[in-house]
C-alpha positions in Angstrom: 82.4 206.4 115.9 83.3 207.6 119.5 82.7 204.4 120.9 86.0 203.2 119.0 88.7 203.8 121.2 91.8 205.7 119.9 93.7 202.5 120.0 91.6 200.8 117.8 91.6 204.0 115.0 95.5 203.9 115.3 95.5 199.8 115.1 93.1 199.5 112.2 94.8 202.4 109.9 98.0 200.5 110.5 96.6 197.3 109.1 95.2 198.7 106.1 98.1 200.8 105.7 100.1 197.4 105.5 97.6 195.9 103.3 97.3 198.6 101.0 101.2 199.2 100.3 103.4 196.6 101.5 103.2 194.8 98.0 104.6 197.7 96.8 107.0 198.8 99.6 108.6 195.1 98.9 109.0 196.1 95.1 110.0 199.2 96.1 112.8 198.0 98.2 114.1 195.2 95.6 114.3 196.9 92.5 117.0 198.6 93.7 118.7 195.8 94.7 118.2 194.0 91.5 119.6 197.0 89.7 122.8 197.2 92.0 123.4 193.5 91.2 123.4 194.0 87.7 125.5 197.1 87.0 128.3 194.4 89.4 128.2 192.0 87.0 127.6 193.5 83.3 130.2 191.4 81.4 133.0 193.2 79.0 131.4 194.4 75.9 134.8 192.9 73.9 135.3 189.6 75.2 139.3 189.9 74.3 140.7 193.0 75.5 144.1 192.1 73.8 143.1 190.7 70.6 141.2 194.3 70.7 144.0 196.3 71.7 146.5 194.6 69.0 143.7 195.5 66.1 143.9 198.6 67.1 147.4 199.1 67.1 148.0 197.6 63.9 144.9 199.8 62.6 147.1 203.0 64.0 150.4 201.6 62.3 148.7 201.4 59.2 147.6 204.7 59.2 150.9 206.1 59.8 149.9 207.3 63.4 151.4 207.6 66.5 151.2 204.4 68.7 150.4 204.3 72.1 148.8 202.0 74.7 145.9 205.0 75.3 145.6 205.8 71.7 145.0 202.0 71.3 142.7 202.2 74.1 140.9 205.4 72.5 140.6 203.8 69.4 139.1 200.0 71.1 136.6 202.2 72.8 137.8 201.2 76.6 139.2 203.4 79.4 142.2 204.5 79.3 143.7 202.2 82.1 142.1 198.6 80.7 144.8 197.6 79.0 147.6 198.3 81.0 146.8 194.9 82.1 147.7 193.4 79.2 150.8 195.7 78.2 152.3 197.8 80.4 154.0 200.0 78.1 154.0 200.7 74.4 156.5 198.5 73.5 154.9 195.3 75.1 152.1 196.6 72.6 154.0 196.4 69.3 156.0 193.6 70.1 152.5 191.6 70.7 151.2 192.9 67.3 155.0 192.1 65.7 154.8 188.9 67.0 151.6 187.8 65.4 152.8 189.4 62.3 155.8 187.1 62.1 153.6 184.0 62.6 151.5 185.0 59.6 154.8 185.2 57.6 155.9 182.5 58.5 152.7 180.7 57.7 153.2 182.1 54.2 156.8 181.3 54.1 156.0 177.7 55.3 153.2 177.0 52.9 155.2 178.3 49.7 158.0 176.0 50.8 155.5 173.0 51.1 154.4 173.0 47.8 158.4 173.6 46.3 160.0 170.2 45.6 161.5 168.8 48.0 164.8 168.1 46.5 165.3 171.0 44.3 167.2 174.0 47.2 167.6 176.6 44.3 163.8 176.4 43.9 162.8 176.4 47.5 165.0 179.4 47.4 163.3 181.4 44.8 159.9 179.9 46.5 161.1 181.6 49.8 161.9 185.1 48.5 158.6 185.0 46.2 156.3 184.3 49.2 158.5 187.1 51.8 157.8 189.3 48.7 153.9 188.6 48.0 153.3 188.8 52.3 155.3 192.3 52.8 153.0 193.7 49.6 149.9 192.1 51.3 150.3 193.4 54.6 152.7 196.5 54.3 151.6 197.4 58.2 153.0 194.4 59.2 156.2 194.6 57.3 156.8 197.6 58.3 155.9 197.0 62.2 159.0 193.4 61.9 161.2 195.0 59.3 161.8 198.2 61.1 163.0 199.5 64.2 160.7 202.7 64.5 157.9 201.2 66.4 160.1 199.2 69.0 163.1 197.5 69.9 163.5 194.3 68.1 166.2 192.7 70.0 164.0 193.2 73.1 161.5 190.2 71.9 162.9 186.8 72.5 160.0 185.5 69.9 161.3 187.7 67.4 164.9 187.3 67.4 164.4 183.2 67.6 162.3 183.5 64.5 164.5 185.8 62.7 167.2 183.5 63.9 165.7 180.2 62.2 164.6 181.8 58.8 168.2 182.7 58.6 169.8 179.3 59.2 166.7 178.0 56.7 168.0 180.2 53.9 172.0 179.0 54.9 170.7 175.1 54.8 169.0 175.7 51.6 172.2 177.7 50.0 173.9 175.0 51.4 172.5 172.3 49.9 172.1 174.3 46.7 176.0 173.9 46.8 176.7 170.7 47.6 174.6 168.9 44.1 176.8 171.7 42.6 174.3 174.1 41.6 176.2 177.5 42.5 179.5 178.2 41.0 180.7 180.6 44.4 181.6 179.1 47.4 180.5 182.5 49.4 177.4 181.6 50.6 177.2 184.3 53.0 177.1 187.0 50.3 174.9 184.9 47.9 172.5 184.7 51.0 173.0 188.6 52.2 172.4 189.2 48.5 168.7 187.6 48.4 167.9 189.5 51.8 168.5 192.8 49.9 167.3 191.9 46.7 163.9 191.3 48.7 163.5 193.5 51.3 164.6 196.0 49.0 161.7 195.6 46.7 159.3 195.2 49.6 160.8 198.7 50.8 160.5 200.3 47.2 157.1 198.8 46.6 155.9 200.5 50.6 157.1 203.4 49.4 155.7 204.0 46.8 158.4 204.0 44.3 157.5 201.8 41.1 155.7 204.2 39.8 158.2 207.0 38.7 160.4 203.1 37.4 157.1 203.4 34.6 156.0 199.8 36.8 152.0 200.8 37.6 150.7 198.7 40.5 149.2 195.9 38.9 152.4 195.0 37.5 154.6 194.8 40.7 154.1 191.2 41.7 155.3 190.0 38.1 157.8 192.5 38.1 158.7 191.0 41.7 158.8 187.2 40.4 161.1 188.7 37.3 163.5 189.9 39.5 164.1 186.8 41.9 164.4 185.0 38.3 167.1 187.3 37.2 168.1 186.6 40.7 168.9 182.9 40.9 169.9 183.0 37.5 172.9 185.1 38.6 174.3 182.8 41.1 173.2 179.8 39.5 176.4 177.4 38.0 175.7 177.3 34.0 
């Protein structure tokens, strides 16, 4: 032992130092790193932030809540400043979630009008109020998000007011072929057509608030008490 110098000690107890531990010091020293690199690129838990934040909405519509960008964002489980990416204020919200509930009416609307005949206008007619009838008692959240101004400003969606636009010159060109095979003893199509849009969204409104049942009509009865009434309907202001 004291013939080893003090250079050699120092040198040798390095070495097996480095031996010993630098396997370790190297996973020490990675980890880390590893970990950092993940937590930079966990991916979104919900894939589509606004398909998310328009559920949500709806969901808080439905419930007769108030609507807001952060209480969608509460309710989709993300911070409170994701979504302002996607709408930067509350009425960018509802008029996303308005405008997907007027394509799913007018899916309906379309469809019922497919499978009317073609050459009959009084029948597409009574086709078209049946199916804006059925859809507002199917989805009453979403009638009462496009049939109402409390949630937002209507005329502030282009979408919207183009729809609203072409369902309306739909109902004229049906009235108006309805008129010209002689079928309708008025020439007033304006109030015939003004007429229908109350009849309809009159019931829809009675039915969402819950008023058939004190009119002795219990809810399994509305629908045929709905197709009854756009039959006494077209009756009226059909030419006998």
């Amino acid at each position: 032992m004291a013939g080893i110098s003090v250079n050699g000690v120092i040198a040798a107890y390095i070495h097996v130092r480095v031996m010993l531990e630098g396997p370790m010091s190297a996973r020490q020293t990675s980890e880390p790193r590893a970990r950092r690199q993940t937590s930079q690129v966990r991916p979104y838990h919900h894939g589509d932030l606004r398909r998310v934040l328009i559920d949500a909405a709806l969901q808080l519509a439905a419930e007769g809540a108030e609507v807001s960008v952060r209480e969608a964002a509460r309710r989709a489980a993300v911070s409170p400043g994701a979504p302002f990416r996607h709408f930067p204020n509350r009425d960018a919200l509802m008029a996303a979630v308005a405008g997907e509930a007027q394509r799913r009416f007018r899916a309906e609307i379309e469809k019922a009008l497919g499978e009317a005949p073609a050459a009959d206008p009084l029948g597409r007619f009574r086709a078209f109020g049946l199916a804006y009838l059925r859809w507002a008692m199917r989805n009453p959240a979403h009638f009462e998000i496009i049939s109402t101004g409390r949630y937002f400003a209507h005329g502030s969606s282009a979408e919207l007011t183009r729809d609203n636009a072409e369902l309306i010159a739909l109902t004229e060109q049906m009235l108006a072929e309805a008129a010209e095979q002689g079928l309708l003893p008025s020439a007033d199509l304006k109030r015939i057509q003004i007429a229908g849009r109350a009849l309809v969204y009159g019931f829809a409104r009675m039915n969402l608030d819950g008023h058939f049942p004190r009119w002795g009509v219990e809810e399994g009865e509305v629908e045929r008490m709905a197709e009854g009434v756009i039959d006494l309907f077209i009756a009226g202001i059909a030419k006998r």
